[in-house]
N, CA, C and O atoms as a MOPAC input file, in Angstrom:
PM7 MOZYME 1SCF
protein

 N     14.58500 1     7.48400 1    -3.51500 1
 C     13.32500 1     8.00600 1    -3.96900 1
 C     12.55900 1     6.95500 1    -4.76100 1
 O     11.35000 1     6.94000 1    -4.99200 1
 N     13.54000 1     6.02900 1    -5.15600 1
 C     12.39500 1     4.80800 1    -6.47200 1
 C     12.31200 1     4.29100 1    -5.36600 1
 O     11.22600 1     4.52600 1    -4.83600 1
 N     13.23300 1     3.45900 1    -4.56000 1
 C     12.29700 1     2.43400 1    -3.56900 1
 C     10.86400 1     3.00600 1    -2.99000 1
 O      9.76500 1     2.45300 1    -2.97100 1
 N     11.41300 1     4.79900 1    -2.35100 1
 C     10.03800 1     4.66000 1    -1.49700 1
 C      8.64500 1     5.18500 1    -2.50800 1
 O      7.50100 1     5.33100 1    -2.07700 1
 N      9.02200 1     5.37500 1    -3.70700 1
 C      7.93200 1     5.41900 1    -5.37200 1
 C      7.18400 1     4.13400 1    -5.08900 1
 O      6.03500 1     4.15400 1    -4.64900 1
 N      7.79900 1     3.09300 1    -5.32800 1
 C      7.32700 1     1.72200 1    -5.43900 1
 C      7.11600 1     1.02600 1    -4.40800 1
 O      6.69100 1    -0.12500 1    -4.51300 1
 N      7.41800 1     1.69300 1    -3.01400 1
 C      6.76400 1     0.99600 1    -1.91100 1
 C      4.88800 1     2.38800 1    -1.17200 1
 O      4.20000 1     2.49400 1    -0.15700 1
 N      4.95100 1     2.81700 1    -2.07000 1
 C      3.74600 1     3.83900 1    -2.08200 1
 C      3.85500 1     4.84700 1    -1.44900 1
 O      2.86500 1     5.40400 1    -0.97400 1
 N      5.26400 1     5.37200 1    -1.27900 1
 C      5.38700 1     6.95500 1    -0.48000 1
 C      4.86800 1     7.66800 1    -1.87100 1
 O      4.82500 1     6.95800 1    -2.87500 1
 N      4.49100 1     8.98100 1    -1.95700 1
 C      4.15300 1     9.87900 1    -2.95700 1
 C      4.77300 1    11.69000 1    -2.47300 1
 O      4.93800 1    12.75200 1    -3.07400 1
 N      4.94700 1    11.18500 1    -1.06200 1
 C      5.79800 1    13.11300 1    -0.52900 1
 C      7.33800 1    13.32800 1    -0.13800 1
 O      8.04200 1    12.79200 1     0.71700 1
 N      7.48700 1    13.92500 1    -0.71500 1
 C      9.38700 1    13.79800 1    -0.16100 1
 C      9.59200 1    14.09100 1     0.74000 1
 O     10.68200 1    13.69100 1     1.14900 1
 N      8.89300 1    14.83400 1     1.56600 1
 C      9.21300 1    14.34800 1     3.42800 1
 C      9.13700 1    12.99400 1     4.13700 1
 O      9.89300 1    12.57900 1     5.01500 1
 N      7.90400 1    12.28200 1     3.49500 1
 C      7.90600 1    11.22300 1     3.99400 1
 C      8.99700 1    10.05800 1     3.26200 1
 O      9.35800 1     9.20700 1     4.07500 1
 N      9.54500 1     9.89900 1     1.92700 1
 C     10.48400 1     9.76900 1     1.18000 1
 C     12.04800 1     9.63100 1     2.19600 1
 O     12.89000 1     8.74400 1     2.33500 1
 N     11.78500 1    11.57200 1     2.98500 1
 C     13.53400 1    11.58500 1     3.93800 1
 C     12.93400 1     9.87800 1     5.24500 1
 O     13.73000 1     9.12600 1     5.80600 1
 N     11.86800 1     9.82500 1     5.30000 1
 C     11.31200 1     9.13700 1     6.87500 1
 C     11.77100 1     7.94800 1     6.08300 1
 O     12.95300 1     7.62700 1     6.20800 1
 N     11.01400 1     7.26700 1     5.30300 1
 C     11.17600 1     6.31900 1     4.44400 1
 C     12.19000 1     5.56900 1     4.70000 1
 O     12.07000 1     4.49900 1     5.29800 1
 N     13.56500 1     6.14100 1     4.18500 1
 C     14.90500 1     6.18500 1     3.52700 1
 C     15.69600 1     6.16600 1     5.13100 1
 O     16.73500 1     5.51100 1     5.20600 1
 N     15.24300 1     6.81100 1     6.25600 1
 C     15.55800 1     6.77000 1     7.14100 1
 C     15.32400 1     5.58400 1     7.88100 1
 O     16.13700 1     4.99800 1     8.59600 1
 N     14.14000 1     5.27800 1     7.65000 1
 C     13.83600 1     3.96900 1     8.41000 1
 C     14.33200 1     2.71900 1     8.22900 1
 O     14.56300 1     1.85300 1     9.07300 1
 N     14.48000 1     2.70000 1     6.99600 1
 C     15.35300 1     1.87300 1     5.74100 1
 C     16.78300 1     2.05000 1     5.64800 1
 O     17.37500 1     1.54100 1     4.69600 1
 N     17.40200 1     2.70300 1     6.51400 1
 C     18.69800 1     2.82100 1     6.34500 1
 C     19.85700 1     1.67500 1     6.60800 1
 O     21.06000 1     1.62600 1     6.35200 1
 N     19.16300 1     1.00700 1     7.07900 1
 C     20.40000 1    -0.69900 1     7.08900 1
 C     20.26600 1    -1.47200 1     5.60000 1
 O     21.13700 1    -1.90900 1     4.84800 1
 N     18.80700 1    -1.45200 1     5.50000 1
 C     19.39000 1    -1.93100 1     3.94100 1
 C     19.59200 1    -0.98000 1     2.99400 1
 O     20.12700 1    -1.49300 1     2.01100 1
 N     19.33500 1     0.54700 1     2.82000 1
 C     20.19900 1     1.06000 1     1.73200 1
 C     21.73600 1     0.34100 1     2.05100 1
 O     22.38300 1    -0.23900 1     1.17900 1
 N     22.15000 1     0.48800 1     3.37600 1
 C     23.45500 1     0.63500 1     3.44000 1
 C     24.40000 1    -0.82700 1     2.88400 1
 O     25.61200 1    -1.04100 1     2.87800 1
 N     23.14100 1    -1.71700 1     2.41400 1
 C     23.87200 1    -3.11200 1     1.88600 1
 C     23.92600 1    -3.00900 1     0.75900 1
 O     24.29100 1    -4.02600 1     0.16900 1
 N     23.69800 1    -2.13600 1     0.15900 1
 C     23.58600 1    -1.52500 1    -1.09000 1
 C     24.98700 1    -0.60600 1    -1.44600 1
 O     26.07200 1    -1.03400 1    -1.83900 1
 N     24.64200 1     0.58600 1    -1.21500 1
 C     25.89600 1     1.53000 1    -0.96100 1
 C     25.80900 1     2.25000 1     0.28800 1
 O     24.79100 1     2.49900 1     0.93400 1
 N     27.37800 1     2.64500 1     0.62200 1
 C     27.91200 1     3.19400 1     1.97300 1
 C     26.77200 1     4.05200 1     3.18700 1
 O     26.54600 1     3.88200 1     4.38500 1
 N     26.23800 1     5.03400 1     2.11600 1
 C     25.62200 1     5.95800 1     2.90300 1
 C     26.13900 1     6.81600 1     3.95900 1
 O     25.47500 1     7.33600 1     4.85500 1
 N     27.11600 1     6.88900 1     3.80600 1
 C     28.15600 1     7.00900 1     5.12700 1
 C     27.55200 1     8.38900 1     5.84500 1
 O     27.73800 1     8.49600 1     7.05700 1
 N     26.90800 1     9.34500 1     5.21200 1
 C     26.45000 1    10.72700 1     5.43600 1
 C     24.93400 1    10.34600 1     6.30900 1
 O     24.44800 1    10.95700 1     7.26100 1
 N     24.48300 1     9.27600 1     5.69300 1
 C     23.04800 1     8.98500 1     5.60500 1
 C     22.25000 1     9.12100 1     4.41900 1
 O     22.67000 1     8.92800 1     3.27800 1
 N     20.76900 1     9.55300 1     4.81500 1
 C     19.82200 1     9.44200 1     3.55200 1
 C     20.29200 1    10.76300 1     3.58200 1
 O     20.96000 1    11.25800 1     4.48900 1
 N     19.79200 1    11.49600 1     2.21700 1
 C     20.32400 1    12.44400 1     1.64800 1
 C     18.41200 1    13.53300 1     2.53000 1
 O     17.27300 1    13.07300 1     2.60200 1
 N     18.76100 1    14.48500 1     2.84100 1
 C     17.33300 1    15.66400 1     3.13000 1
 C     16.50300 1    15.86500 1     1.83500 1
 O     16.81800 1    15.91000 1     0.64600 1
 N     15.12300 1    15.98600 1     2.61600 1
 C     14.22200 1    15.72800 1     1.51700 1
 C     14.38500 1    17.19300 1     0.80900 1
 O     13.69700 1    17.30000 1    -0.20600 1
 N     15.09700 1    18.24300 1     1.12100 1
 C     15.59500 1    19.46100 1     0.51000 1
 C     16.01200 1    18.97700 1    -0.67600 1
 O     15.49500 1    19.19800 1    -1.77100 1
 N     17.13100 1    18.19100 1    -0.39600 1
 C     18.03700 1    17.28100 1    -1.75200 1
 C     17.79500 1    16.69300 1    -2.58300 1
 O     18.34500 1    16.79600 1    -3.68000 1
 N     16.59700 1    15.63700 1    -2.20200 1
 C     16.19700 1    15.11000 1    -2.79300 1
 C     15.22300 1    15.75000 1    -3.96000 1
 O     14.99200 1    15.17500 1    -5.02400 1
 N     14.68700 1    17.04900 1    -3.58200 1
 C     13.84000 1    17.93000 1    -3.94900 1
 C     13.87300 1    18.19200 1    -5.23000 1
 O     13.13600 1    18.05900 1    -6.20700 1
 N     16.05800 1    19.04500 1    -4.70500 1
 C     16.49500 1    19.52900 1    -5.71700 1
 C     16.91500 1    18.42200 1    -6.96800 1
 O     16.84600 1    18.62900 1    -8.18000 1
 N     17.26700 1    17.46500 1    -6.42300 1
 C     17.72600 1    16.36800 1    -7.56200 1
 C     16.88400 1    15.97300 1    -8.64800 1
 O     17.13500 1    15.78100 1    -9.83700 1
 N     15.29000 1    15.85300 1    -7.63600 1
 C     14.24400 1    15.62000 1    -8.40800 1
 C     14.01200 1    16.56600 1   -10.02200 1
 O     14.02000 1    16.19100 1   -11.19500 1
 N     13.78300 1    18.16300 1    -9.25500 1
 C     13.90500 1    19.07900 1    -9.92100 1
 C     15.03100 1    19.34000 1   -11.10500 1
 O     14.87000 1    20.27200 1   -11.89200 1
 N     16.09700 1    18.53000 1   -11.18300 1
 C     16.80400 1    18.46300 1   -11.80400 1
 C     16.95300 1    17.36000 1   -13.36100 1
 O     17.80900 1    17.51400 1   -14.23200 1
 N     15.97700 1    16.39300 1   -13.35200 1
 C     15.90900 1    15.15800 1   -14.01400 1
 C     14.57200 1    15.22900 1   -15.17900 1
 O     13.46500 1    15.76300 1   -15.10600 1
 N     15.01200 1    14.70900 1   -15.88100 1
 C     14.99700 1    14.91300 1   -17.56300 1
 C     12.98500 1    13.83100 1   -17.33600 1
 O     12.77400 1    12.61900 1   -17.33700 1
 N     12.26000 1    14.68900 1   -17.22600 1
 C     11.33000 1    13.46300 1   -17.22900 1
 C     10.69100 1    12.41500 1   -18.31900 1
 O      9.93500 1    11.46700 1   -18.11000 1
 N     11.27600 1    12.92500 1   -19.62400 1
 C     11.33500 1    12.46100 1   -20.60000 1
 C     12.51500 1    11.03400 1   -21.11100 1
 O     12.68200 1    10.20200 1   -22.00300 1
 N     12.98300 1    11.42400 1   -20.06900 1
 C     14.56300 1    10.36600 1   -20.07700 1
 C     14.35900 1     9.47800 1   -19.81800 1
 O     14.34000 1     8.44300 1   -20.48300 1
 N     14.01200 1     9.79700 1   -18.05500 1
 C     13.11500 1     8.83000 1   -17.24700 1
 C     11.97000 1     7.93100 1   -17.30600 1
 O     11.70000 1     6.99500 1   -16.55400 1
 N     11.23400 1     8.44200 1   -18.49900 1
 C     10.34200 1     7.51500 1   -18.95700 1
 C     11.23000 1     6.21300 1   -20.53600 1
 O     11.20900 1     4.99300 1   -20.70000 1
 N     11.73600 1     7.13900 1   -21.16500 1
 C     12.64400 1     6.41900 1   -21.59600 1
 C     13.21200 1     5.51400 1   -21.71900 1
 O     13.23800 1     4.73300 1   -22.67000 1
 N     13.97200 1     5.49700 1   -20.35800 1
 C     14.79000 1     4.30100 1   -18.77300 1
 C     13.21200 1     3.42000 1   -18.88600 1
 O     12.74200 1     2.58400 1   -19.65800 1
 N     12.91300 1     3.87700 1   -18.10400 1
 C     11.71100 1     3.03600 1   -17.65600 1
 C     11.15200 1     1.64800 1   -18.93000 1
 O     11.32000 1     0.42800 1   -18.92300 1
 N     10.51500 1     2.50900 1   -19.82400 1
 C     10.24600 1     1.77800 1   -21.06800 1
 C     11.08200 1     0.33500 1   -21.16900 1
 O     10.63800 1    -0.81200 1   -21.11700 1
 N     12.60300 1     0.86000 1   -21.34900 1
 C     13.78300 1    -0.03800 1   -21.61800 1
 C     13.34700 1    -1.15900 1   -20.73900 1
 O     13.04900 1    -2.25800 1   -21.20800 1
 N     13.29700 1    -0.81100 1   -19.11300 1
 C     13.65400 1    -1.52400 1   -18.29800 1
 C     12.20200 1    -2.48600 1   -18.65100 1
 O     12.26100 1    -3.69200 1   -18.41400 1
 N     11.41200 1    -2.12100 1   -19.00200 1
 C     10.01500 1    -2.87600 1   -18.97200 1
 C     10.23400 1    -4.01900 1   -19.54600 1
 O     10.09300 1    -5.16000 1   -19.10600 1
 N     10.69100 1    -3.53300 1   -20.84700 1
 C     10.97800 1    -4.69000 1   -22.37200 1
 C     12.26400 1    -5.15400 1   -21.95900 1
 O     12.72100 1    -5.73300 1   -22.94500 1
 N     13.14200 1    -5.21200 1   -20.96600 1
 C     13.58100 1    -6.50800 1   -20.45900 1
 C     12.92000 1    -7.04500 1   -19.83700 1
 O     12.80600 1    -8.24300 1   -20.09600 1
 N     12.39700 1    -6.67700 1   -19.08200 1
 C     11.87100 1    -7.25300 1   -17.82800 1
 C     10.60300 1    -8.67000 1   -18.64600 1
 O     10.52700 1    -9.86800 1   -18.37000 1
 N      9.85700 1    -7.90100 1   -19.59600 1
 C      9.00900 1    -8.35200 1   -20.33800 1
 C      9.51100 1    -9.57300 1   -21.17600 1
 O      8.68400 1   -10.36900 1   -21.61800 1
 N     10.97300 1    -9.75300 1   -21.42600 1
 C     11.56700 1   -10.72300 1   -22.17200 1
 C     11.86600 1   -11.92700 1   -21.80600 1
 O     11.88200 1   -13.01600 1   -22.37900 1
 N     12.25000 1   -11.32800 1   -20.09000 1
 C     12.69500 1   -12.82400 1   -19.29800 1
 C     11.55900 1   -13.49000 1   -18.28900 1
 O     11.79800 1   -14.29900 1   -17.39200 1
 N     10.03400 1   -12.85700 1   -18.72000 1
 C      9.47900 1   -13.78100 1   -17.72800 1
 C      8.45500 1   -14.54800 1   -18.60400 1
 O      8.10900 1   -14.20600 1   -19.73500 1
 N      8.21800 1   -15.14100 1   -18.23100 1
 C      6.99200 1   -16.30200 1   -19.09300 1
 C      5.72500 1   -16.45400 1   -18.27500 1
 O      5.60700 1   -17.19200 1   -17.29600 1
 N      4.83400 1   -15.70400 1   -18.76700 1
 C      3.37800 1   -15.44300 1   -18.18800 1
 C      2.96700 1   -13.90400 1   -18.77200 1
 O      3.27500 1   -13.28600 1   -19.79100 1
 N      2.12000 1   -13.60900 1   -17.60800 1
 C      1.89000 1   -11.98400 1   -18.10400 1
 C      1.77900 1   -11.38300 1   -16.65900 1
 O      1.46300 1   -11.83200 1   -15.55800 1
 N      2.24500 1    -9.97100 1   -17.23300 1
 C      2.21900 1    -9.37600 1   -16.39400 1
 C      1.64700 1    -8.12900 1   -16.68300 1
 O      2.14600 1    -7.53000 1   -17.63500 1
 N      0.76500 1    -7.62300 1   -16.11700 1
 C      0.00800 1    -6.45800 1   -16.08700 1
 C      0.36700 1    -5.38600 1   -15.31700 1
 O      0.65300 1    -5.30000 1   -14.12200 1
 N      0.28500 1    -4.35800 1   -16.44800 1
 C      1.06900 1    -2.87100 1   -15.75100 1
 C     -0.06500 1    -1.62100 1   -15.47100 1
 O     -0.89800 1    -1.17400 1   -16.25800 1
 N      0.16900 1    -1.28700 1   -14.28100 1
 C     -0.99000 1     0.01800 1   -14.00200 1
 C      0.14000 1     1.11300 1   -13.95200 1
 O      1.24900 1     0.89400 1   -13.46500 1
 N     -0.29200 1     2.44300 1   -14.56100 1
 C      0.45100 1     3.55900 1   -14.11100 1
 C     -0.66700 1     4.60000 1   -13.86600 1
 O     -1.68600 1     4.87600 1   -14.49900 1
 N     -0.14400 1     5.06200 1   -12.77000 1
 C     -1.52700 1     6.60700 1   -12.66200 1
 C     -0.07300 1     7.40300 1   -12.31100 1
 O      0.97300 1     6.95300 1   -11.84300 1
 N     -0.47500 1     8.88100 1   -12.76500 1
 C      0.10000 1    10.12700 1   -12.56500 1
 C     -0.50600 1    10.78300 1   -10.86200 1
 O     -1.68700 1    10.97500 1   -10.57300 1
 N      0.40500 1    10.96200 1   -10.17300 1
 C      0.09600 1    11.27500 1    -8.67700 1
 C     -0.87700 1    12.54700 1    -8.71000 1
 O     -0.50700 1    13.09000 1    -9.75000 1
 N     -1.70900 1    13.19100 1    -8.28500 1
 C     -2.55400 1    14.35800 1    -8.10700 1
 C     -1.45600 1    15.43900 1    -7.68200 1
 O     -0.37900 1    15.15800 1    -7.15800 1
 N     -1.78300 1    16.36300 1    -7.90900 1
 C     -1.44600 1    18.08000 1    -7.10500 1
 C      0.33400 1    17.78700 1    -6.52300 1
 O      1.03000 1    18.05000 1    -5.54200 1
 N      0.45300 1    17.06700 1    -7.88100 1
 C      2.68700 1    17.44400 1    -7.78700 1
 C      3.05700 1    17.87900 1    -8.63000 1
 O      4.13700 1    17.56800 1    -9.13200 1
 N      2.25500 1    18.78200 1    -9.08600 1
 C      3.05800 1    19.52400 1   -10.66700 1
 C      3.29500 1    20.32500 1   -10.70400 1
 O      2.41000 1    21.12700 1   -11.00300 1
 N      4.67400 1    20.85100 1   -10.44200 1
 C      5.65200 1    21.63500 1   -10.45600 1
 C      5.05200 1    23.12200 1   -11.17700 1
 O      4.40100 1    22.91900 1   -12.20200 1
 N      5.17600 1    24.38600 1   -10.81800 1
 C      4.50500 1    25.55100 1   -11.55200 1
 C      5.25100 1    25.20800 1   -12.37700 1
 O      6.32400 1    24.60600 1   -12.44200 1
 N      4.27000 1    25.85100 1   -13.28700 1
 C      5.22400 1    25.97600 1   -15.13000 1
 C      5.23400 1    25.03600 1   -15.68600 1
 O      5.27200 1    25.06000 1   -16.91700 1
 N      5.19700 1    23.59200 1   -14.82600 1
 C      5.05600 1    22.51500 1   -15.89000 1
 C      3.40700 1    22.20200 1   -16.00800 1
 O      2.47300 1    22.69800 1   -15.37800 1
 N      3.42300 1    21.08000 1   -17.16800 1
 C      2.38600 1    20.48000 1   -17.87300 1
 C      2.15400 1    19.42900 1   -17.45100 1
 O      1.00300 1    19.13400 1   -17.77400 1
 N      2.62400 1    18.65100 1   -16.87600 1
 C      2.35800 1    17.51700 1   -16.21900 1
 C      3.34000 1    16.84800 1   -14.96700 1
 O      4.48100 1    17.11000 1   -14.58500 1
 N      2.24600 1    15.79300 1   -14.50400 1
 C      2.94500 1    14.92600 1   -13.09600 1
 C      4.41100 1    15.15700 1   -12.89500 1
 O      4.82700 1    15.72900 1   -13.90300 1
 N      5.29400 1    14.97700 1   -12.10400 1
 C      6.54700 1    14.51400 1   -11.62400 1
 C      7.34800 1    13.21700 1   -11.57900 1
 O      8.42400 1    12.68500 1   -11.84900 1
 N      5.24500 1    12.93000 1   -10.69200 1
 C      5.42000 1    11.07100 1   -10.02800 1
 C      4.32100 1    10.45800 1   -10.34300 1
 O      3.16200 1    10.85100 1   -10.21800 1
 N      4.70500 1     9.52400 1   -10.73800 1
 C      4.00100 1     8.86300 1   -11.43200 1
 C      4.04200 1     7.13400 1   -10.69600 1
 O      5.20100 1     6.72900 1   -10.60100 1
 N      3.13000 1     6.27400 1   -10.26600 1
 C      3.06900 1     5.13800 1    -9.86800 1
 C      2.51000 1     4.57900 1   -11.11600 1
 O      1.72200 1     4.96400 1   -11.98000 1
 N      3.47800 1     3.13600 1   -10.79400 1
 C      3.32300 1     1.88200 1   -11.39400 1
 C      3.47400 1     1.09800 1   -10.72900 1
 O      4.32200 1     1.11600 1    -9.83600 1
 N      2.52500 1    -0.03100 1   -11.01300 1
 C      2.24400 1    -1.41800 1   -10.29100 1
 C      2.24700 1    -2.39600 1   -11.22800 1
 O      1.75100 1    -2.34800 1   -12.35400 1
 N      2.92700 1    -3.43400 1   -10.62100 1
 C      3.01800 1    -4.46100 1   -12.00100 1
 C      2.19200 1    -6.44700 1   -11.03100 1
 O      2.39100 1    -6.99400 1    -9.94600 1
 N      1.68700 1    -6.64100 1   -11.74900 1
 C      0.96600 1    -7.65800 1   -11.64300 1
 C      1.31200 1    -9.12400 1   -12.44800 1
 O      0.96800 1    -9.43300 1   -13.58800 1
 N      1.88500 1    -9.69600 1   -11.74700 1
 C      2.51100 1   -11.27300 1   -12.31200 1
 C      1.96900 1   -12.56500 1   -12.23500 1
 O      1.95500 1   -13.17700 1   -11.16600 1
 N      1.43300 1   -13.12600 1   -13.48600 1
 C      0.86700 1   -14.22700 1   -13.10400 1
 C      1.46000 1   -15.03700 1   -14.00300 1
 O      1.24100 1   -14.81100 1   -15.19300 1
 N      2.33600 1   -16.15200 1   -13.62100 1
 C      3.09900 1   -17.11500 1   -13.87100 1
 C      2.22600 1   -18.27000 1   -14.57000 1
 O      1.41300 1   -18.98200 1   -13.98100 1
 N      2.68900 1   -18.34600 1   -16.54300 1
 C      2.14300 1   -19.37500 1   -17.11700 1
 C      2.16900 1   -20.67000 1   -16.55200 1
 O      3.27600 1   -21.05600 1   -16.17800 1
 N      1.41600 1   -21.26500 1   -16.43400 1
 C      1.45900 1   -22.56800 1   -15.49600 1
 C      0.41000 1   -23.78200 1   -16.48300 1
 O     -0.36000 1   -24.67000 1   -16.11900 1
 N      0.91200 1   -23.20700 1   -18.07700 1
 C     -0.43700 1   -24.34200 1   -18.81000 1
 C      0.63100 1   -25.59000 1   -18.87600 1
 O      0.13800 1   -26.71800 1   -18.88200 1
 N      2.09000 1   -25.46000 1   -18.92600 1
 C      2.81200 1   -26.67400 1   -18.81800 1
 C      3.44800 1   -27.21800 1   -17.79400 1
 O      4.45400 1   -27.92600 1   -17.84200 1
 N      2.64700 1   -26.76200 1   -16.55400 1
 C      3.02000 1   -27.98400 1   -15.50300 1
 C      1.69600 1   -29.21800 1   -15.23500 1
 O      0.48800 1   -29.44400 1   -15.31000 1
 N      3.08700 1   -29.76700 1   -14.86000 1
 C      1.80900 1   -31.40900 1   -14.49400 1
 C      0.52400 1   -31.24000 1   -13.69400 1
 O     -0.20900 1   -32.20800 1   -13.49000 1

């Protein structure tokens, strides 16, 4: 579900297609031995995850990420339209794009 987040899927049907199409390199990753998991599953898993956590994670991962590169990098996030779960208050999915431009004032 993060790969096909960050390669610009936004529907979990297209997410099961995604993941399907992609299935030689999940599988260099881990086994998959079943396959991609149904976008039913994925649904429920979704439905299951702390979105507060997840941003959390995220944060963390930024301020490493932010530590080991030298330049700047510029972050966009938009909240996806019309995925918000009844009962909740906000998005699910949320895209981010990150933009890298490599300090280059000390090369020759």
């Amino acid at each position: 579900m993060l790969a096909a987040t960050i390669s610009g899927v936004n529907h979990i049907k297209v997410m099961e297609k995604f993941g399907n199409a992609k299935l030689d390199w999940f599988r260099s990753i881990m086994p998959y031995e079943n396959g991609i998991p149904s976008h039913h599953t994925m649904s429920r898993v979704r439905g299951l995850l702390d979105p507060d956590a997840l941003e959390r994670m995220f944060l963390q991962w930024m301020e490493t990420v932010a530590k080991s590169v030298e330049g700047v990098v510029a972050i966009d996030g938009k909240a996806v339209r019309r995925v918000i779960a009844e009962g909740e208050k906000r998005s699910r999915v949320h895209m981010v794009s990150a933009f890298f431009e490599a300090d280059t004032s000390s090369s020759p």
